[in-house]
ROLO-654362 format. One record per residue (C-alpha): y, x negated, z; residue in three letters. Coordinates in steps of 0.001 Angstrom, whole numbers, plus 500000, padded with zeros to 6 digits. Layout:
BEGIN
YXZala ...
***
This chain:
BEGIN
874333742302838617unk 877483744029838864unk 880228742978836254unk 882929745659837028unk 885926744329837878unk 889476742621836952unk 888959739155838050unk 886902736130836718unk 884066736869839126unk 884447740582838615unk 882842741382841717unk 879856739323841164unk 877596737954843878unk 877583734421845332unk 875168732995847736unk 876066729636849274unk 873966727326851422unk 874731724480853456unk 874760722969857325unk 878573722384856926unk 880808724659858034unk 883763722957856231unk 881572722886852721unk 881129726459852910unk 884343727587853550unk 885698725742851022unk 883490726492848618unk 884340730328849500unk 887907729572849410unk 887876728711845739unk 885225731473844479unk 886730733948846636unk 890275733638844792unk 888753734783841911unk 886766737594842972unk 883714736532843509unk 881836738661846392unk 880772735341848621unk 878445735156851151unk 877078732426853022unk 874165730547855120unk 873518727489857021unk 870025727708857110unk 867311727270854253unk 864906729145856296unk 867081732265856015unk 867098731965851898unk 864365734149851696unk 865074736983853717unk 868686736995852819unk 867718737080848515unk 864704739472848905unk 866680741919850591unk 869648741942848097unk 869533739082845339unk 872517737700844185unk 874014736822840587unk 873964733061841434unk 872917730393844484unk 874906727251845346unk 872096725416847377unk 872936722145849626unk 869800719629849268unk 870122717367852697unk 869811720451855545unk 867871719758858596unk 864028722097857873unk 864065723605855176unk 865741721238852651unk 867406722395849299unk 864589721114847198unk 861662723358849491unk 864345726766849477unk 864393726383845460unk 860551726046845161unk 860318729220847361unk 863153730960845015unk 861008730333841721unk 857803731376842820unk 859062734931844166unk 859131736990841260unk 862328738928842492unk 863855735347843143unk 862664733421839819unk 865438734173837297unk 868262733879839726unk 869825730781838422unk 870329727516841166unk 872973725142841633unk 872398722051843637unk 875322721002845488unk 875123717412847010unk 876371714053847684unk 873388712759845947unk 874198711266842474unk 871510709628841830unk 869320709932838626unk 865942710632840331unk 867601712971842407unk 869235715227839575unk 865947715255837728unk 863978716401840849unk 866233719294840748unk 866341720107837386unk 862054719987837538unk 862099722222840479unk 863935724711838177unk 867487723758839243unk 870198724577836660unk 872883722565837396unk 873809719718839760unk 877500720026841754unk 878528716266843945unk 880409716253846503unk 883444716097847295unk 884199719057845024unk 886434719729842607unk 887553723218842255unk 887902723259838471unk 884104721853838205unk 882791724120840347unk 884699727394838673unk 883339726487835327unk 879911725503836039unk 879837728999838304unk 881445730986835454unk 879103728897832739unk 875821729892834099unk 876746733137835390unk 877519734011831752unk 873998732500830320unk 872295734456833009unk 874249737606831798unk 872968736842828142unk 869771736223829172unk 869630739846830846unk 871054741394827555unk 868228739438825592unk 865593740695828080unk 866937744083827736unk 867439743902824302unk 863816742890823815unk 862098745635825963unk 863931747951823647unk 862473746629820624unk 858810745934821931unk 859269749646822969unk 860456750723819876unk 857604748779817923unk 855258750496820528unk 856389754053819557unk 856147753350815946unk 852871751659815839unk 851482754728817582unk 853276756650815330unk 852312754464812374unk 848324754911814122unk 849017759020814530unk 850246759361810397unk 847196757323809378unk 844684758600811443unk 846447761948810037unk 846251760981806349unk 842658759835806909unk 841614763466808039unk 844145765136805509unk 842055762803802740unk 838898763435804191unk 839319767604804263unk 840790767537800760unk 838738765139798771unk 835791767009799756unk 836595770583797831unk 838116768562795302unk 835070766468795043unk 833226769529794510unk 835554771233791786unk 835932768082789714unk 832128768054789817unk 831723771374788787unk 834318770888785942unk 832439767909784043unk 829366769963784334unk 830429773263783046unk 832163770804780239unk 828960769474778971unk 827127772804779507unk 826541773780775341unk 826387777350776088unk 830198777291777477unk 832233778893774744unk 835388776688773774unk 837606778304775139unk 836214777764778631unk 835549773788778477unk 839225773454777528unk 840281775552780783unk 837764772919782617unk 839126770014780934unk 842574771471782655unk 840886771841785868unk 839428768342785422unk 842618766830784920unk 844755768453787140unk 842443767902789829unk 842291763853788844unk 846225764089788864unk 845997765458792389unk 842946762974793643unk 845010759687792260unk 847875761382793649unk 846303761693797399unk 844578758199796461unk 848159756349795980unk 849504758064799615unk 846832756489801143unk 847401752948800352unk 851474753394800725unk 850428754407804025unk 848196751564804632unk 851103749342803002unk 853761749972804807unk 851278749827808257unk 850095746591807310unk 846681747617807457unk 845865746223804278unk 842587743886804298unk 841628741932801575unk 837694741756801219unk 836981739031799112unk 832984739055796956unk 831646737389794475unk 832143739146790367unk 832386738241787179unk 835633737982786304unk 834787738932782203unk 833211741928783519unk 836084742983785189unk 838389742529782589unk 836193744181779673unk 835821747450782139unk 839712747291782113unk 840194747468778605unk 837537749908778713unk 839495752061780490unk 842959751637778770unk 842290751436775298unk 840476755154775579unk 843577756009777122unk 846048754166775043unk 844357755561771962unk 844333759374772917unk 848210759097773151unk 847833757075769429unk 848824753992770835unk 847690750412769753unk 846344748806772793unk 845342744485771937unk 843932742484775007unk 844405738562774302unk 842838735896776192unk 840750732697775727unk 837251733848775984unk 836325730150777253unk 839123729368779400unk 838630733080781087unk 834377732620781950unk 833980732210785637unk 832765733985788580unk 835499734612791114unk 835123735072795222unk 838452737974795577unk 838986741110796231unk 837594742890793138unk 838862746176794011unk 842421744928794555unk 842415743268791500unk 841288746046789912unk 843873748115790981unk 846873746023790397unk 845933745480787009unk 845048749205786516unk 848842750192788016unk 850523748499785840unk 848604749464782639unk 848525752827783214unk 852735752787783990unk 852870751146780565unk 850215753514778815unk 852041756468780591unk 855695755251779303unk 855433754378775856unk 855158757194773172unk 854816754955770160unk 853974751416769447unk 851385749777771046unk 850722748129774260unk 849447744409775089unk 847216742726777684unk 847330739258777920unk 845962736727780430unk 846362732967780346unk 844439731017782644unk 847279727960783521unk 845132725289784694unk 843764724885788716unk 845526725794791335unk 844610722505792730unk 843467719057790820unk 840258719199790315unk 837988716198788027unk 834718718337788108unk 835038721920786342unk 831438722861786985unk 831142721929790898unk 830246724738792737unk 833489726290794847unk 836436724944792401unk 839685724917793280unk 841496728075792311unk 842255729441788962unk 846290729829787975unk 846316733292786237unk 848848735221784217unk 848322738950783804unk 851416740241780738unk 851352743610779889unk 853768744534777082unk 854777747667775792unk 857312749115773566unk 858830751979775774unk 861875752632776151unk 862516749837778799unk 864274749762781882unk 867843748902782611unk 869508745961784429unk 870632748174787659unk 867358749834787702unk 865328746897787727unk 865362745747791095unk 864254749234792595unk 861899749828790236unk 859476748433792980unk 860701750445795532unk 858567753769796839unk 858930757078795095unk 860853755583792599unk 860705757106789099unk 862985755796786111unk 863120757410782821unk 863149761147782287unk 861580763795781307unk 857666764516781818unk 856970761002782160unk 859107761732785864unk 857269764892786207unk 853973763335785937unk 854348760275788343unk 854467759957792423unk 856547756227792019unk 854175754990793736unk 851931752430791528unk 854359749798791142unk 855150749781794553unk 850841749357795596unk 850849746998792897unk 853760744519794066unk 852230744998797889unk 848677744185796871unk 849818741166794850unk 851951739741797474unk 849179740601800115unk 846780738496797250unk 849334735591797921unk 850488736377794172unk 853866737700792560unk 855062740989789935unk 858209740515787917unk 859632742191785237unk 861683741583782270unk 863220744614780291unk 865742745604777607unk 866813749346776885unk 865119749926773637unk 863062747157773582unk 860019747680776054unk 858954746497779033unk 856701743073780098unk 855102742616783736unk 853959739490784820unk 851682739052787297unk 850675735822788540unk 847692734768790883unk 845338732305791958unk 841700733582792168unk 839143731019793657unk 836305730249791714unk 832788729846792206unk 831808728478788989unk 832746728177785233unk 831343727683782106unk 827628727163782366unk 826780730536783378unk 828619731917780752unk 826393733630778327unk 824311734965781660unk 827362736885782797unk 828460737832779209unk 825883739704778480unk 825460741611782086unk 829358742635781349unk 828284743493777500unk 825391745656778932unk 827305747434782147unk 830641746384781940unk 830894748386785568unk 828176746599787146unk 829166744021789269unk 826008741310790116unk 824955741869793098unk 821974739955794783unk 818856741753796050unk 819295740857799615unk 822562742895799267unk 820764746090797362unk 819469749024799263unk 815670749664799378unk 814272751504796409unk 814055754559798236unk 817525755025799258unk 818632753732795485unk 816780756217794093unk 817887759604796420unk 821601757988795658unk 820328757886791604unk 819302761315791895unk 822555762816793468unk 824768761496790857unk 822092762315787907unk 823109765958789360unk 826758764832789202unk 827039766441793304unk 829444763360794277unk 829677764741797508unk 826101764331798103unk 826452761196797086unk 829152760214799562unk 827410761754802232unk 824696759212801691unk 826295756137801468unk 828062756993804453unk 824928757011806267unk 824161754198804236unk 826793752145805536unk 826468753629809019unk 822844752073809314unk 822848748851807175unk 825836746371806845unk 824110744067804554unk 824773745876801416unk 828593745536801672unk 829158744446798207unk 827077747248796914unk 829058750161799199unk 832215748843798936unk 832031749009794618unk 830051752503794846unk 832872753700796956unk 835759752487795022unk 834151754409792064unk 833944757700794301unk 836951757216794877unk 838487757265791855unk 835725760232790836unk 834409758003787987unk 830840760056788319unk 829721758720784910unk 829968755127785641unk 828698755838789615unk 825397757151787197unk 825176754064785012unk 825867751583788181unk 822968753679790359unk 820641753187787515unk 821163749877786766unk 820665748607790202unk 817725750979790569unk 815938749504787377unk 816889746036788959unk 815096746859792394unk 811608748486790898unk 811696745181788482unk 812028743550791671unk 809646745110793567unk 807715745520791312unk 806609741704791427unk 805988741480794734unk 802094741264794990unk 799992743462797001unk 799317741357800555unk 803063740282800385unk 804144743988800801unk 801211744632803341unk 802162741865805504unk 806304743418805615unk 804743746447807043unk 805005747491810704unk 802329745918812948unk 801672749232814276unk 800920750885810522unk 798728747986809721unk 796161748534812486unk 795951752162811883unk 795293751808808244unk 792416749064809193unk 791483751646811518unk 791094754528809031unk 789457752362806363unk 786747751105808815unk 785879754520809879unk 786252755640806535unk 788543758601807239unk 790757759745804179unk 792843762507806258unk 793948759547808748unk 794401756784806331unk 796997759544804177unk 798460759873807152unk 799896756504807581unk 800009756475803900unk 802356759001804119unk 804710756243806482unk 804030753509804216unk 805389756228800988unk 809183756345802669unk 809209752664803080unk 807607750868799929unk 806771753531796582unk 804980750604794807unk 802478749743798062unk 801794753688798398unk 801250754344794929unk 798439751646794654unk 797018752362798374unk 796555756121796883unk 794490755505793963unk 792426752834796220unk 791708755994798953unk 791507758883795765unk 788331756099794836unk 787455755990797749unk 787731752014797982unk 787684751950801975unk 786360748923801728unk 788696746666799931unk 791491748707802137unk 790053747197805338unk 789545743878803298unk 793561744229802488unk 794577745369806621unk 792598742465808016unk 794558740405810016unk 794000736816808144unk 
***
């Protein structure tokens, strides 16, 4: 569309078409005065042609020609797709209703009757000719900005995919030093001297690790990659392997910490993200732990009723639970102007080596992850009086009250055990090779592993997802107690099981072999499948061997008859 030019048309391009002579020259007349580049047809048949082989900014179109009508010439116009957008006047001495709304359905933007009026016509021209020319800057506009998105979502996809294989290559060797540092620290022999330059090393490479941790998720944050995978826990355990945590770390800086909730109104499993949860709450005790030199700090949670009304408490799948997470501390606070970027990435108030120490980055995961949660983080702060966040959520709940002492204890006994059903545990074998790897403290082993894990079996989700989160976080100690828990869970399990039962979950295949072997009584091919059977079940092979070291072939074959 050319719009160079000193008049009101500017040079821009009219088609007109109609049988009378007279109607188009007066039509050109008046456009033509204002310099409007007109040209003209008497024929709808020649539409076509005419707009394909140079389209113009706008058509006048006569409805009663003799052939190809007005109304025919427009449906051809909007279903070229060089023709479609090229808006169409109808020009007629129809008035009638039915008439004006056959146009306007046939994609018809205006309606002109004759006898013309020259003002009329100029503004309707000059009205739609400007819509069409906003239209083009929208269109424009828009392929500029999906382009734009384009090139940074593939940047956005290039970064991560970067970060991922940045994270990947370091947290390997680092997995691998921090390793070796706790073990060399509980080593006896290690003169003193030594375990404090590991405890160094330790920390400095858990500085770095939470450091390359929090990148990650701002990465994922500002990508909007973030996925929320909601599971079943216990929401006391969660909370007493918090204050775990903190208070060990509040008290080595000499810090009070006090937790204060309702023990009753807090007892209920939740279906959330665990992990998420985890870490919001974690960010913003550890930014209050890490600010405050002297005092004490405070964890409270109030549970403010449902989310929805609910009669029932104990009905399975309750309405959501209305939670309030305060943490107070007496730092030295933050002030007004620096309150509302506190939030903001890589941004650090205070001075000093509490600056030093931080990336400005947990408050900003926190407030991201709480938002993504469909919750909120605010703050309230006076210079010289401390600091309180608020965080408020709703967490559905599965159930409260009645399972209470159940869950209690489990979070007394491993506070860093989620429950976790055996349909969603490993077999025995793999829980054990996992136990063994972290008994060894060689996290990297253990990685590998679940990575294969997950690779092969997606019905242990629950069980990954938790091992993983500790891994990340290179909590090696707790990755020990959680492996052997679960571990001692499974054998009890198994354990149970009779005899037949775990025959009858063998292979088909293994079965008739071992009937084979016992009816010939052949010990070298019955430890053969044996050996098959060991990988699969321990219990099942452990009995099956002292029946063959007894030589007991024939209660085997008894056992590997088909019944």
């Amino acid at each position: 569309m050319n719009k160079t030019g000193k008049g009101k048309g500017s040079g821009t391009s009219v088609l007109i078409v109609d049988d009378k002579t007279e109607n188009l020259r007066l039509l050109a007349k008046i456009l033509k005065v204002h310099d409007y580049n007109v040209r003209t047809l008497r024929k709808g048949e020649m539409v076509m042609p005419s707009v394909l082989s140079s389209p113009p900014d706008i058509i006048l179109l006569d409805i009663m020609m003799p052939g190809m009508n007005g109304y025919d010439v427009c449906r051809e116009l909007k279903k070229a797709e060089e023709s479609k957008d090229i808006p169409v006047i109808f020009i007629s001495a129809l008035d009638g209703i039915n008439d004006k709304i056959k146009g306007f359905a046939l994609g018809g933007v205006d309606y002109i009757v004759k006898p013309f009026q020259e003002q009329e016509v100029l503004a309707r021209v000059k009205t739609h000719l400007s819509i069409r020319n906003m239209q083009i800057r929208l269109e424009k506009s828009n392929r500029r900005l999906l382009q734009a998105r384009i090139e940074a979502e593939t940047a956005n996809r290039a970064r991560n995919s970067f970060l991922t294989g940045m994270s990947h290559e370091i947290r390997t060797p680092l997995n691998g030093i921090l390793g070796y540092a706790q073990i060399f620290k509980n080593d006896k022999e290690l003169p003193q001297k030594f375990k404090e330059g590991m405890d160094i090393i330790e920390k400095s490479g858990l500085r770095l690790l939470g450091l390359l941790n929090d990148l990650l998720d701002t990465a994922k944050a500002e990508s909007g990659i973030v996925e929320l995978k909601p599971t079943e826990f216990c929401f006391p355990a969660l909370i007493r392997n918090i204050n775990h945590i903190f208070r060990e770390q509040a008290e080595k800086k000499g810090l009070c910490y006090e937790y204060e909730g309702d023990a009753e109104q807090l007892s209920f499993y939740a279906n959330a993200d665990e992990i998420r949860l985890r870490q919001i709450i974690g960010n913003l005790l550890g930014n209050a732990v890490k600010y405050t030199d002297k005092g004490k700090i405070v964890f409270r949670i109030t549970n403010l009723g449902m989310c929805e009304d609910s009669q029932d408490r104990h009905c399975f799948l309750l309405p959501g639970a209305d939670l309030l997470f305060e943490i107070c501390d007496t730092g030295p606070g933050v002030p007004e102007k620096e309150q509302k970027k506190i939030f903001d990435a890589f941004t650090q108030i205070g001075e000093g080596h509490c600056q030093a120490e931080g990336t400005g980055l947990g408050l900003y995961i926190a407030r991201n992850l709480a938002e993504k949660m469909g919750g909120k983080i605010s703050l309230s702060s006076r210079p010289g009086s401390g600091s309180t966040f608020t965080f408020r959520v709703c967490l559905p709940v599965l159930c409260y009250g009645k399972n209470k002492n159940v869950y209690e204890k489990n979070a007394l006994q491993y506070p860093f055990c989620p429950e976790i059903s055996e349909t969603a545990l490993p077999p025995v074998c793999v829980m054990r090779d996992l136990h063994e790897s972290a008994e060894l403290g060689d996290i990297n082993e253990v990685e590998k592993k679940l990575r294969r894990l997950c690779e092969n079996d997606d019905s242990c989700k629950v069980f990954t997802d938790r091992l993983q989160e500790l891994i990340r976080e290179f909590r090696i100690a707790e990755i020990e107690q959680m492996l052997k828990h679960y571990l001692q869970k499974r054998e009890k399990e198994e354990a149970q099981i009779s005899i037949p039962e775990r025959i009858s979950c063998l292979p088909k295949l293994w079965r008739s072999q071992m009937r084979a072997a016992a009816g010939k009584s052949d010990p070298e091919a019955a430890q053969s499948v044996l050996k098959d059977i060991r990988e699969k079940d321990a219990v099942l092979s452990g009995a099956l061997e002292k029946m063959l070291t007894e030589c007991r072939f024939d209660i085997l074959q008894e056992l590997f008859t088909e019944q």
